[in-house]
Each structure stands twice: as structure tokens, then as C-alpha cells.
C-alpha positions as CSV (number, residue, x, y, z in Angstrom):
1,X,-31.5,13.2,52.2
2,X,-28.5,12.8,54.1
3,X,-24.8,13.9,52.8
4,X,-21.4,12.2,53.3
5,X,-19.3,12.8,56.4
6,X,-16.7,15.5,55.4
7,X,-13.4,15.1,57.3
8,X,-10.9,17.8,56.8
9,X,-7.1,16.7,57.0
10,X,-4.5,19.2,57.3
11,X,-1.4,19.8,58.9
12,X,-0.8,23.5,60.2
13,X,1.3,25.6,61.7
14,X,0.9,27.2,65.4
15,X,-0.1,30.4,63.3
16,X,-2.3,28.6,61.3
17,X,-0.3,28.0,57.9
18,X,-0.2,25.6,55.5
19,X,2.8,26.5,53.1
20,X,5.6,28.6,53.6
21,X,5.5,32.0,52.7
22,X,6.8,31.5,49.1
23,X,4.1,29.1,48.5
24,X,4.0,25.7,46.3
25,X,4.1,22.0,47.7
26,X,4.9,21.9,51.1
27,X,5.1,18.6,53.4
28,X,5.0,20.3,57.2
29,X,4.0,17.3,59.2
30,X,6.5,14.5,60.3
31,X,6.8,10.8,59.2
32,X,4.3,10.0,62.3
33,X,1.9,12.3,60.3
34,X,2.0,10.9,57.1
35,X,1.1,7.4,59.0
36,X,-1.8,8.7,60.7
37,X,-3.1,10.4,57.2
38,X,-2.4,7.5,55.1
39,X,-4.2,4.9,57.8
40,X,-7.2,7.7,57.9
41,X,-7.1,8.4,54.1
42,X,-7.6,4.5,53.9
43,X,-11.1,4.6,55.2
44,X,-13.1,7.3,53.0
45,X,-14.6,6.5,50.2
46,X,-13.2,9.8,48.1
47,X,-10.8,12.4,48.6
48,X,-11.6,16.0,47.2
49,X,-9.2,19.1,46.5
50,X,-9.4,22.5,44.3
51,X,-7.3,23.0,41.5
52,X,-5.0,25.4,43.6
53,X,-3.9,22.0,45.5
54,X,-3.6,19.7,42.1
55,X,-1.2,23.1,40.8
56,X,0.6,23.3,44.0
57,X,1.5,19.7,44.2
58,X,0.8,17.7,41.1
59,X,0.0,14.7,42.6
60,X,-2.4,13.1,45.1
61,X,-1.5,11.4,48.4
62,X,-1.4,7.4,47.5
63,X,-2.5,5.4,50.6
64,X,0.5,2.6,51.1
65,X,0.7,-0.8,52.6
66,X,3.4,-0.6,55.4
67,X,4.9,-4.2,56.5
68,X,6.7,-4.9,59.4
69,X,9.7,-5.3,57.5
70,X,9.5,-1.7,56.5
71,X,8.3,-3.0,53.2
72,X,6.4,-0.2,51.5
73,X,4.1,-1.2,48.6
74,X,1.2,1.5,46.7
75,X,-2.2,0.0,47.9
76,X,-4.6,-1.2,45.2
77,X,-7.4,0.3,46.8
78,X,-7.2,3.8,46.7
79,X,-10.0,6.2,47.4
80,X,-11.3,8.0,44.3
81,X,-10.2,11.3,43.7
82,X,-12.2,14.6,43.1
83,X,-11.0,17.4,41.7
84,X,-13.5,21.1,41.9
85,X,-12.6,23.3,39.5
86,X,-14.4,25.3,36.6
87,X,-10.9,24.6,34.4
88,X,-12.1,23.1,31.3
89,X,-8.1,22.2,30.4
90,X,-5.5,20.3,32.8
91,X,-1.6,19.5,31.9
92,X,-1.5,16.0,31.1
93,X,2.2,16.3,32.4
94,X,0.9,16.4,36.0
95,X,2.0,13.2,37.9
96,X,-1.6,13.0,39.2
97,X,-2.9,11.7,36.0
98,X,-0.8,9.1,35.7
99,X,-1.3,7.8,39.5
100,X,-3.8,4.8,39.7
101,X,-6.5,6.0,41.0
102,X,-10.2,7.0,39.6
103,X,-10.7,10.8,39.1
104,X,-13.5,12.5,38.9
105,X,-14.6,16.1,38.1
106,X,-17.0,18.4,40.1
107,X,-17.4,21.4,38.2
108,X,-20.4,24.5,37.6
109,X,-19.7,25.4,34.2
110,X,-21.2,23.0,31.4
111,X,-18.7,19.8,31.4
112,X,-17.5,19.3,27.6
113,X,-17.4,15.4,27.1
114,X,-15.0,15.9,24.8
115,X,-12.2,17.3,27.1
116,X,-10.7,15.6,30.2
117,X,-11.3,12.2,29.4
118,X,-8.7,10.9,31.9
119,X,-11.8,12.1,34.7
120,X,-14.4,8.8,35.1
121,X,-17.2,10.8,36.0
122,X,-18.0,14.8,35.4
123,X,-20.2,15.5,38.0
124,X,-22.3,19.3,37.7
125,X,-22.0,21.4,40.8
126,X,-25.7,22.1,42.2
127,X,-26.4,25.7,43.3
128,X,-24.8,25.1,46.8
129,X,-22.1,22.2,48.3
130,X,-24.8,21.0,50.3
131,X,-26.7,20.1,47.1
132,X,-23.7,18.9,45.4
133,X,-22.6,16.2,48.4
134,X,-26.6,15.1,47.9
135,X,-25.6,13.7,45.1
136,X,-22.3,12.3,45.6
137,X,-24.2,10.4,48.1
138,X,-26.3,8.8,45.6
139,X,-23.2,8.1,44.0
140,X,-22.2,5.6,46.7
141,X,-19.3,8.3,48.8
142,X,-20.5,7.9,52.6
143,X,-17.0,9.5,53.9
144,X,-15.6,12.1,51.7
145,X,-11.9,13.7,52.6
146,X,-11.3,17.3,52.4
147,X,-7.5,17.9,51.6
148,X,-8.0,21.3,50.6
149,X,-7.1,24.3,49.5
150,X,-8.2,27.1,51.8
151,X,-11.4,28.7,49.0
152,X,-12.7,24.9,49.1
153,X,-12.3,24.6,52.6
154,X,-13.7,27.8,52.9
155,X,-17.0,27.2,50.8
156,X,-17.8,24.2,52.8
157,X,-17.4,25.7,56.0
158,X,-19.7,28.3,55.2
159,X,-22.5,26.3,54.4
160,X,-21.4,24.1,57.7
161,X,-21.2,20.7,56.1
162,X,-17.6,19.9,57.7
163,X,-18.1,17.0,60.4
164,X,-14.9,16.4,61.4
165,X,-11.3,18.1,61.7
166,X,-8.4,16.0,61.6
167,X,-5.5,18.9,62.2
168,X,-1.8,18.3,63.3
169,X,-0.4,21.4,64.7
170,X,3.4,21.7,63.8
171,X,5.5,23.8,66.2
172,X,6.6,26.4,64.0
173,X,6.0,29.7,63.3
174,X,5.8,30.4,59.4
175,X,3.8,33.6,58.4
176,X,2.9,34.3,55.0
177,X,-0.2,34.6,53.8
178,X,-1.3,30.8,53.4
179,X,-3.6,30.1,55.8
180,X,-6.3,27.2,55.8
181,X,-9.2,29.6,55.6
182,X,-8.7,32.6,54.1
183,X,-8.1,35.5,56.3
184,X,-10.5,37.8,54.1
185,X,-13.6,35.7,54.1
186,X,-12.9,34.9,57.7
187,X,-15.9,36.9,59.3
188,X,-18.5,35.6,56.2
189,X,-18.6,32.2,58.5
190,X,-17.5,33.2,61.9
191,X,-19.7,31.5,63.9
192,X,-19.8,31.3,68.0
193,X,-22.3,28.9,68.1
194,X,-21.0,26.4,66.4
195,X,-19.0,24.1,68.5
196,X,-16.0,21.4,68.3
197,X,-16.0,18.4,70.4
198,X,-11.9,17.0,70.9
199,X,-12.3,13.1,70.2
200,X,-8.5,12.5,70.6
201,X,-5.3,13.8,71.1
202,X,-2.1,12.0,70.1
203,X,1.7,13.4,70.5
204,X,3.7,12.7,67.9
205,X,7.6,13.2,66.7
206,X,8.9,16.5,66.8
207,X,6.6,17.9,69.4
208,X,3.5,17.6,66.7
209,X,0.1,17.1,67.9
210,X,-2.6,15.4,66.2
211,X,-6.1,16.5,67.5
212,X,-9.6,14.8,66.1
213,X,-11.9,17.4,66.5
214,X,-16.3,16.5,66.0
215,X,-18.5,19.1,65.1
216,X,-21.3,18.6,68.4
């Protein structure tokens, strides 16, 4: 049975960061960037993040209808939104559940009913990622986004079920300790045989440069 195509999207620093040292939300890529995420957000069928990413920024990205007249409007068609996590509570004050989208929970502890009823579908997590997308494929999700956070991103590179990298590299130097694969789990998925074919390179503002990158 085949599995979704998992795109990561991220924008990163030349060292390879994706907050600033102190942490929290961060927006690093330009107003070019957000264009090119939105328009590429617009074509999967689901978005999915960890709970470290819902903390960090409260929200989710809302794709937008840009007019020529610089008319912005929220789209109605919006991807649906996953959230893994093993939390069993959520603050209701978050923006993201008020946004209009359809959520839906991934998690690998027993799902209570009763709890989280602003999430459409509670989905079990299945021994392995791999397993788990199985399923979301039967579920209709054919292009699945990857927005993060570095543990997620982490746990699907390992089992090698990332298809394609969407990165903007941001010319700045930032340090800390947020990185989009964690540093300590780095050699668990090294991997010299694996291989990334470039697609497409596109300058943008600020000396930013947006790479497609296709796992061969």
C-alpha cells in the first residue's frame, strides 16, 4: 500500500536554524516566501505539525487568495490540519482553534472521546510513521505537508518517508540550539546513501533562496 507524498516546508538559516536563540514564533523568511508557501500549501491535501509548533505559534498558516489589487481575502479551502501529540488537553485560548479549518488528531496513547472535541477525527498512531501515513492514505490525504517541529521532522526522516524538501535558506547567521533536526539524534539517520535531486532554484528578496529538493 502506497503512502502520501510528504513535503517538508521550512525556512532556515545558513546554520541551519529555525528560531532564534530565545525560541518562540519566529517568521525568518521574506514576503516572497510566504507567497511561495502559501501557493505550495494550497496544493496538499493536509498539513501536519507537533505540539511544540501549535505552543510555539498558536496558530496555523491560512492559505489566502491574493488579487491583483492587492486584495487579500482567507481562502475557503484550506487543507486540513493535523496535530501529533500524546497531549490529552489543549488551551482552547489558542487562536488555532478558532481558525476555519478541519483538525484532526494523530496520537499513540488511547484517544478519550470525551476530550478535544474541536479535533474531526482522532486518528491512533500505528507502531511506526510509515504505518500511520498507510492509513491517512485510506483516509483520502495523497500530499501531506510537514511544517514541523524538529522531533516530527526527525521521526519521519528516520524511517525515510520524506519525498520532498521545500527549504529557503535565509542569509543569516542565528545560533542557538533550534535546528530543524535535532543535533543529538543527528547520527540515528545519517545516511550517505540516500540522495537529493535539486528540482528548482528560485532567488528571492533579501538574498533568500528557495530550493525544491526530490528524494532520487
Amino acid at each position: 500500500m502506497s503512502i502520501p507524498r510528504v513535503i517538508i516546508f521550512i525556512a532556515s538559516s545558513l546554520d541551519g536554524r529555525i528560531a532564534f536563540p530565545s525560541g518562540g514564533e519566529s517568521h525568518l523568511g521574506s514576503e516572497e516566501d510566504k507567497k511561495i508557501l502559501n501557493q505550495n500549501l494550497s496544493m496538499v491535501d493536509a498539513t501536519i505539525f507537533g505540539l511544540g509548533t501549535l505552543r510555539a505559534h498558536q496558530s496555523t498558516y491560512l492559505i489566502k487568495n491574493l488579487y491583483d489589487n492587492d486584495e487579500v481575502k482567507i481562502s475557503k479551502n484550506q487543507p486540513i490540519s493535523i496535530i501529533a501529540s500524546n497531549s490529552k488537553k489543549f488551551n482552547h485560548n489558542w487562536k488555532y482553534f478558532r481558525q476555519p479549518i478541519r483538525r484532526w488528531l494523530i496520537s499513540s496513547s488511547k484517544i478519550d472521546d470525551s476530550l478535544n472535541n474541536d479535533f474531526e477525527k482522532k486518528l491512533l498512531y500505528e507502531n511506526s510513521w510509515g504505518e500511520t501515513l498507510i492509513s491517512l492514505k485510506k483516509q483520502g490525504i495523497n500530499d501531506l505537508a510537514l511544517l514541523g517541529g524538529a522531533k516530527l521532522i526527525n521521526s519521519f526522516m528516520k524511517e525515510d518517508l520524506i519525498t520532498d524538501i521545500k527549504i529557503t535558506i535565509i542569509p543569516r547567521i542565528l545560533g542557538g540550539i533550534y535546528t530543524w533536526i535535532p543535533p543529538k539524534q543527528t547520527n540515528e539517520i545519517f545516511n550517505l546513501k540516500r540522495l537529493w535531486e535539486i528540482k528548482s532554484i528560485k532567488n528571492l528578496m533579501n538574498n533568500e533562496i528557495h530550493i525544491h529538493y526530490k528524494k532520487i
